[in-house]
C-alpha positions in Angstrom: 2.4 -40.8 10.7 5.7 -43.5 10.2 3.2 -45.9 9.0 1.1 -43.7 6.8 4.3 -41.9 5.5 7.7 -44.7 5.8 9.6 -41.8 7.3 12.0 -42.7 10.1 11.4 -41.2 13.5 14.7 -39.1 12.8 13.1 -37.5 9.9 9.9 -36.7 11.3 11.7 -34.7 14.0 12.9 -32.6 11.5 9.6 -31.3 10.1 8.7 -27.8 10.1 5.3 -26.3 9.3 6.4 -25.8 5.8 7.4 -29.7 5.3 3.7 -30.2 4.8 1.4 -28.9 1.8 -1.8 -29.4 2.7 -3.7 -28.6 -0.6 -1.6 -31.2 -1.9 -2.2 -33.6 0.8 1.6 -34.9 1.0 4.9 -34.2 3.3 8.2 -33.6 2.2 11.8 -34.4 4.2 14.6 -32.6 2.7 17.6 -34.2 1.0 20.1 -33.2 3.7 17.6 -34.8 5.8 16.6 -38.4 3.8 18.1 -41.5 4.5 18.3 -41.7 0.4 20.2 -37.7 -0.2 16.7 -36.8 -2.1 14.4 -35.0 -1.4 11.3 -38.1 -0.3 7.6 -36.1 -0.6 5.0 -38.9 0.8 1.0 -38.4 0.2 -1.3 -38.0 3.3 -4.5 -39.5 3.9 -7.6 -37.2 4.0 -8.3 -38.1 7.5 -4.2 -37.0 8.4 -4.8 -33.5 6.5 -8.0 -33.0 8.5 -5.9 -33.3 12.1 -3.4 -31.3 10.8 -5.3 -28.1 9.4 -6.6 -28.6 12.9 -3.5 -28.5 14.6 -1.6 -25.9 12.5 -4.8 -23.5 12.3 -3.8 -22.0 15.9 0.2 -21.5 14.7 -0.3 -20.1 11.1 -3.0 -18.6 9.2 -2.2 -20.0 6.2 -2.7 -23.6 7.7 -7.1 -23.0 7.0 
């Protein structure tokens, strides 16, 4: 996901469930979190949504 997204490994430790909107196909770090101090949303490939509905279906309904 670095590649795909240009987050730093720091900041994709940070994300939470809720980092990610999957309708909208993008991610978002926080600006307490950004290398920047803003907040940095980054699109996601279809293919990366896919594995993640996959992946979050089992922790949160929401996720399908």
């Amino acid at each position: 996901m670095a590649g795909e997204t240009g987050f730093r490994s720091g900041e994709m430790q940070l994300f939470k469930v809720s980092s990610f909107d999957l309708r909208g196909g993008t991610v978002t770090v926080g600006a307490a979190y950004s290398k920047g101090g803003r907040e940095d949303t980054q699109p996601l490939r279809a293919d990366t949504v896919a594995d993640l509905r996959m992946f979050f279906v089992s922790k949160t309904p929401q996720a399908r």
